[in-house]
N, C-alpha and C positions, 0 to 999 in steps of 0.2 A: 396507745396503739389500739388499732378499732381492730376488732375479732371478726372473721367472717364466719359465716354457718357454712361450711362446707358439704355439711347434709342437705339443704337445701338447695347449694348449686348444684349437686349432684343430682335430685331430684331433678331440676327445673332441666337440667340438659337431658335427663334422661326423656323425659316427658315430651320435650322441643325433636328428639330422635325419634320417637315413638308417631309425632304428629308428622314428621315429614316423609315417614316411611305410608305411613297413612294416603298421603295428599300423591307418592309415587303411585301404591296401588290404584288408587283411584282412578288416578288420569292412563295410566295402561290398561287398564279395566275402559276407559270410554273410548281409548282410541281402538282400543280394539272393538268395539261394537259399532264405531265410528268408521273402520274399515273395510273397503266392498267385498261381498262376500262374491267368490265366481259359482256359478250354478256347476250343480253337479252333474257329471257327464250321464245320457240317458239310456238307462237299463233297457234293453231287448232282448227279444228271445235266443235263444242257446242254439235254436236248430238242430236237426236232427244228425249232424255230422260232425258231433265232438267226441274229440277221443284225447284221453289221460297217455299220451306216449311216454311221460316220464323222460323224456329227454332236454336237458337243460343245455342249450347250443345259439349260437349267435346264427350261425346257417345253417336254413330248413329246407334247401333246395335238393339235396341227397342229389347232386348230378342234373337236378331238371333242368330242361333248357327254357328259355323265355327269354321276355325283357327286365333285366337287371334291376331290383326297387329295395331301397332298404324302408323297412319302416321301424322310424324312432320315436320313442311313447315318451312324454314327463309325466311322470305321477304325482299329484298332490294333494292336499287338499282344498275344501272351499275356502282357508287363509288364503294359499299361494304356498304353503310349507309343505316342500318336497318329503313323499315317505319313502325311504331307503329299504332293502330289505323285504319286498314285497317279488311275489311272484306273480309274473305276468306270461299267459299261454295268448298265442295263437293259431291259428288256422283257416286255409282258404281252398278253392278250387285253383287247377291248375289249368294251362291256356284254353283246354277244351273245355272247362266245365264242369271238369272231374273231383273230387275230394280222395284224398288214400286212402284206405281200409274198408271200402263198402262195394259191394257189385254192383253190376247192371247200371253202367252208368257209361253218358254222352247221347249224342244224336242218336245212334242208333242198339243206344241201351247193350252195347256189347264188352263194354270195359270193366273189367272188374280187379279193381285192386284192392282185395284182402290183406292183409300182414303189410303192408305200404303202410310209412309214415310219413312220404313226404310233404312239407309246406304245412308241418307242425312242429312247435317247440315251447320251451319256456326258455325266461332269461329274470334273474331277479333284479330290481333297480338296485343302481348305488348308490351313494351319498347324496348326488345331487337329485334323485328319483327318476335317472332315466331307465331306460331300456333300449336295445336296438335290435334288429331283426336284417338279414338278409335273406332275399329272396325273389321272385321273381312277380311279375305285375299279375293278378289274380285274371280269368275270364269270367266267361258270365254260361247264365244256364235259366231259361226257361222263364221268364216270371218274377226273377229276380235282377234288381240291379247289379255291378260289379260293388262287391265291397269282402270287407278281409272282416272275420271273426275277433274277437280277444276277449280275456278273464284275467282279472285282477284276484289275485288271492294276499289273504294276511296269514299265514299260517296253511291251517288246512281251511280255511271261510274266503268263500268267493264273497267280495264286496262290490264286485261288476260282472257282470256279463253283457257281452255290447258287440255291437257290428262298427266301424266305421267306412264310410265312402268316401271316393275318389272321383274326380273329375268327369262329366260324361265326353266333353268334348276331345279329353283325352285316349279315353277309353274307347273312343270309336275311332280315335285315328289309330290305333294302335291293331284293332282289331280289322280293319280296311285296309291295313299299309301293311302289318306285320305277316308272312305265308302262315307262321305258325298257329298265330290265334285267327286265323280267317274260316269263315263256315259257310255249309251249303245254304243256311237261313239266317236270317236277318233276326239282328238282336227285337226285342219285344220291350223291354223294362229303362226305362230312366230313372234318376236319383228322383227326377219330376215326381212318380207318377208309381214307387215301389212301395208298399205298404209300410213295411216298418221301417222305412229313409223317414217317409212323411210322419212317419209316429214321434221317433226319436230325435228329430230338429238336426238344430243345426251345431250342437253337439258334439257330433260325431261325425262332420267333414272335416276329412282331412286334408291340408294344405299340400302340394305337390310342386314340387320345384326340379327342373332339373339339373345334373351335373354331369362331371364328365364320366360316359361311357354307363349314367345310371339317372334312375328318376331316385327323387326321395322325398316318403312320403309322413307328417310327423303330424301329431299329435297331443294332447294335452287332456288327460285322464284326472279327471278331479272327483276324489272319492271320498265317502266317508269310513275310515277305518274301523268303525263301529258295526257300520249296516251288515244288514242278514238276510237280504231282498229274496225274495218268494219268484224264482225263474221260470218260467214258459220253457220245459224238456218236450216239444213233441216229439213222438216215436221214431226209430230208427226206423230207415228203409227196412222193405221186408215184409212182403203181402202186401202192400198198397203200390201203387201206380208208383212208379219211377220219378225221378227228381225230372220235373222241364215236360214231363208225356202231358199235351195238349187233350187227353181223355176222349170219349168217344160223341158219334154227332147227339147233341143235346143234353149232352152232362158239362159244367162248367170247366173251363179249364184250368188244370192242374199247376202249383206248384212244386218248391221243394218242399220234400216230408208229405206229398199230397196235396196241399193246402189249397184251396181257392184262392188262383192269380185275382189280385185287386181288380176289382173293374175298371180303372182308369188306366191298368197294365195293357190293354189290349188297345191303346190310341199308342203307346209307344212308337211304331214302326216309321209310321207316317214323321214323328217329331225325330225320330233317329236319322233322316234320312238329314235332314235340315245340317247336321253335324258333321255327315261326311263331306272330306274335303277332297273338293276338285284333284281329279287325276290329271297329273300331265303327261303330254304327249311328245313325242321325239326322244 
């Protein structure tokens, strides 16, 4: 009767387990480097009209009236793997142009909503890394294109601070057609032609679809969980020129926070015009 070494087959399979676990690692380690990474969504400044409400709410409308827009975020990151658990703020002007909590504000710099939070909240993503937001279609003001604020948080660490924008050809039909968002002046700012639209790419457009009785407008937030980005806080209103005031003859004109409107903001008007659509008659 022939005798086996049984320490030895034990070895040899131990060893044959040990190299296939190896040869696993490996090929998940390439495919994963093998896989496209998506770019990360692009950091912009904060602006000078954020405020911590501390209010975690799916609707940030408190009552306001407008045109009906949910906006729904995925969060992820540069794999594609949804992060859960994450708190995401935003915040926007309302059809006038207006933001809650600050004074002296619209056309004729007389609105002032102090202690106002509306058309800000948080919502934290869930398992699958959404978020969603109801509220109404943002306006515009001065210098700037229409676009809606947000902040990603991991904890208490912002790992975004970001603008996204919205259609212009939208936006002007909404603002031409709609009594509410309509004004004595013509818009000035396209997604064209806005300083930090053109900074932050393409990013941060947001795709807009309509449904019934609402627009909705959605997102894809790709972050790194890690980051600790260094944010652009210019000053809150308050001793500077008002958000949108056009400033005096031969001083450049003003945006929001003050800011010098881009230069290629003040060709707006003329290319806005190209976007309103025909009125009909009877």
């Amino acid at each position: 009767m022939t005798h086996h070494d049984t320490s030895s087959i034990g070895r040899r399979g131990l060893l044959a387990t040990l190299g296939a676990a190896t040869l696993t690692a490996a090929s998940t380690r390439t495919a994963e480097a093998a896989a496209p990474r998506l770019p990360l969504t692009a950091q912009t400044t904060e602006g000078p009209y954020y405020l911590d409400v501390a209010q975690v709410r799916r609707d940030i409308t408190e009552g306001l009236q407008g045109v009906p827009l949910d906006v729904r975020f995925t969060v992820c990151d540069a794999a594609g793997k949804p992060l859960p658990g994450l708190r995401v703020d935003i915040w926007h002007c309302d059809a006038q142009g207006r933001y809650s909590g600050f004074p002296a504000q619209g056309d004729d710099r007389s609105g002032a909503f102090e202690g106002k939070t509306f058309l800000r909240g948080s919502q934290f993503t869930g398992r699958d890394g959404t978020a969603a937001f109801a509220t109404v279609y943002p306006g515009w003001y001065a210098g700037r294109t229409t676009h809606i604020h947000m902040k990603v948080f991991k904890e208490t660490r912002a790992v975004l601070t970001s603008q996204f924008f919205l259609p212009d050809a939208l936006s002007e039909f909404l603002y031409t057609q709609v009594p509410l968002y309509q004004r004595s002046r013509v818009r000035d700012t396209l997604n064209s032609v806005d300083g930090i639209a053109l900074r932050a790419g393409d990013t941060v457009l947001g795709a807009v679809r309509e449904e019934r009785q609402r627009y909705v407008a959605t997102l894809a937030l790709v972050v790194d969980p890690a980051a600790d980005p260094v944010v652009d806080r210019p000053p809150r209103p308050g001793g500077m020129p008002p958000q949108g005031t056009q400033g005096t003859p031969g001083m450049p004109a003003m945006g929001v926070g003050g800011r010098p409107v881009h230069p290629r903001a003040l060709e707006g008007a003329a290319r806005i015009k190209a976007l309103v659509p025909p009125r009909t008659t009877g």
